[in-house]
C-alpha positions as CSV (number, residue, x, y, z in Angstrom):
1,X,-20.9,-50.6,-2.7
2,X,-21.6,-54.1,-2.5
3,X,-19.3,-57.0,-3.4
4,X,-21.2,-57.6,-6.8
5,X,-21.2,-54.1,-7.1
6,X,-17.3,-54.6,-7.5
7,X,-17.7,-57.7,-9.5
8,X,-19.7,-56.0,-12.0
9,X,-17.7,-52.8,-12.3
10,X,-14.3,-55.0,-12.4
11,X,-16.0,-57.1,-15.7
12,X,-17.2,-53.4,-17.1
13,X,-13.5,-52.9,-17.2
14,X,-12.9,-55.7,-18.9
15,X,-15.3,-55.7,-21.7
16,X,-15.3,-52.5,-23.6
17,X,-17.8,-53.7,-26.0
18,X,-19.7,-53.1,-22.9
19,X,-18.6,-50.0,-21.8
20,X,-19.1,-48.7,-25.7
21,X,-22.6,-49.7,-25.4
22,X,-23.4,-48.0,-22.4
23,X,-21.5,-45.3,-23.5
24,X,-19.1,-44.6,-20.4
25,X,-15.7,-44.4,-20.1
26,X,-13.8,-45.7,-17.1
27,X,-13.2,-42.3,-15.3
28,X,-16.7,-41.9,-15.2
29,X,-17.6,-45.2,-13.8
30,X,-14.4,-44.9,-11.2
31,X,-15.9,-41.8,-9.9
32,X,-19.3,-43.1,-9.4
33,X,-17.7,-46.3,-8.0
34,X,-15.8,-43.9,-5.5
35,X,-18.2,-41.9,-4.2
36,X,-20.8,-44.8,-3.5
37,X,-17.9,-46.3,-1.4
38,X,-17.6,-43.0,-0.3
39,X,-20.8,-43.5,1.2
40,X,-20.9,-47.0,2.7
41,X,-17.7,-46.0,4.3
42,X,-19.0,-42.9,6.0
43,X,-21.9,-44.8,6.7
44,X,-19.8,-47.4,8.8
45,X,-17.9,-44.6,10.2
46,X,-21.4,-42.9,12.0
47,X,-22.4,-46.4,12.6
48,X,-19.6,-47.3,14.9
49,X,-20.5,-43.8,16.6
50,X,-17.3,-42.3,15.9
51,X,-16.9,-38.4,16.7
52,X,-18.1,-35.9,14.0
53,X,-19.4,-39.4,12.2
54,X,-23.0,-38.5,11.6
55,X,-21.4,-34.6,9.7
56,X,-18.6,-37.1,7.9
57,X,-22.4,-39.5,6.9
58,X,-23.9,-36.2,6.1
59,X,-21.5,-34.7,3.7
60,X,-21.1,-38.0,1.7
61,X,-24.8,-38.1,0.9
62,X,-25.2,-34.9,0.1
63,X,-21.8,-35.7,-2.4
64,X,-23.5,-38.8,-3.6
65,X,-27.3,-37.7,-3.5
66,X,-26.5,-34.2,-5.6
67,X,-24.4,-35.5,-8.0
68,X,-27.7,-37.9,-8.5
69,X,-30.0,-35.0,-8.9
70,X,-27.4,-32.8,-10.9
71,X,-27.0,-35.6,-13.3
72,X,-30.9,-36.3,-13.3
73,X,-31.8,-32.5,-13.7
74,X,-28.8,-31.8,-16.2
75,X,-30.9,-34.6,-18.5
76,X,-34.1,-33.1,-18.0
77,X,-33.3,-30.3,-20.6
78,X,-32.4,-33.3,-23.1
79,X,-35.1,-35.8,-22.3
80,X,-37.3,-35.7,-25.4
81,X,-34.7,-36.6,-27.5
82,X,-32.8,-39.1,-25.4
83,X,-35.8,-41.1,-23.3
84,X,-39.2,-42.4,-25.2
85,X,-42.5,-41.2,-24.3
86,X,-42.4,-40.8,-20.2
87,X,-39.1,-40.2,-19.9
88,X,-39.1,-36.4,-18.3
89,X,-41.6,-38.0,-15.8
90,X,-39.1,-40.8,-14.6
91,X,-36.3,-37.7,-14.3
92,X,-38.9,-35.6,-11.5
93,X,-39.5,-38.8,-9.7
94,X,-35.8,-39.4,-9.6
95,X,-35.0,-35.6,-8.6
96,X,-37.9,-36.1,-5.9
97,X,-36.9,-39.5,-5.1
98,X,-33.1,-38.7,-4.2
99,X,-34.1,-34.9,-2.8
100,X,-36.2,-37.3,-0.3
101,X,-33.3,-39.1,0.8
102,X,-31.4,-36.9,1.3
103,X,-33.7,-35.2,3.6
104,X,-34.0,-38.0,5.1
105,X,-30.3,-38.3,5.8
106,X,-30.5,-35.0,7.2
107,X,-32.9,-35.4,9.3
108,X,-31.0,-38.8,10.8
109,X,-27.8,-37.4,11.2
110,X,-28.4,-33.8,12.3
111,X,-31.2,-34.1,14.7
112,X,-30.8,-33.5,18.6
113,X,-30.8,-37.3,19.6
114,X,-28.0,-37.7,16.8
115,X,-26.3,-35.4,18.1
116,X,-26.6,-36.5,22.1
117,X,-25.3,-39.7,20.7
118,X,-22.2,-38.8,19.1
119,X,-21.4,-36.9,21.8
120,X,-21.6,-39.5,23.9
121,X,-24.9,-38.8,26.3
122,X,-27.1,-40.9,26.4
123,X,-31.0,-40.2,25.6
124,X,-34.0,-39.8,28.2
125,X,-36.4,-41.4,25.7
């Protein structure tokens, strides 16, 4: 989570005018908070090549990616009433969007050259 990430969620706090409007309450937006910083931390971690980092960078996205497409399916179900015209469309491309990433992340942190690397070989290619 970015510095203005933090700014932002600090003056959520603050206003609750705000927070009424959006309709969240500050245990919901504290856990979102904690598991994006979840995220950038692990993603430091497997950056700095630490052992086990890329499963530790794994394991947070797949934390921070399902809870996105558990939320986004879980308002599937609801989104004729809640969304305007469009809105079940915008859920699937969300759902495909984050199942993509996630993938992706896979694919980065659990592949043979990842896995060379964090053990400390080095690559032929």
């Amino acid at each position: 989570m970015s510095v203005l990430g933090l700014a932002v969620l600090s003056l959520l706090y603050r206003d609750t005018a705000v927070m009424a409007a959006m309709n969240a309450n500050a245990f919901s937006m504290t856990r979102g908070a904690l598991i994006a910083l979840v995220l950038l931390v692990a993603s430091c971690y497997a950056l700095l090549g630490k052992r086990h980092g890329n499963f530790v960078l794994f394991a947070a996205a797949v934390l921070y990616y399902g809870a996105l497409i558990v939320q986004s399916a879980g308002l599937l179900g609801q989104a004729h009433s809640v969304f305007s015209e469009g809105g079940e469309m915008r859920l699937w491309s969300n759902i495909v969007r984050q199942s993509l990433a996630l993938l992706f992340v896979a694919w980065a942190t659990l592949s043979s050259k990842t896995r060379l690397y964090f053990a400390g070989g080095t690559s032929a290619s």
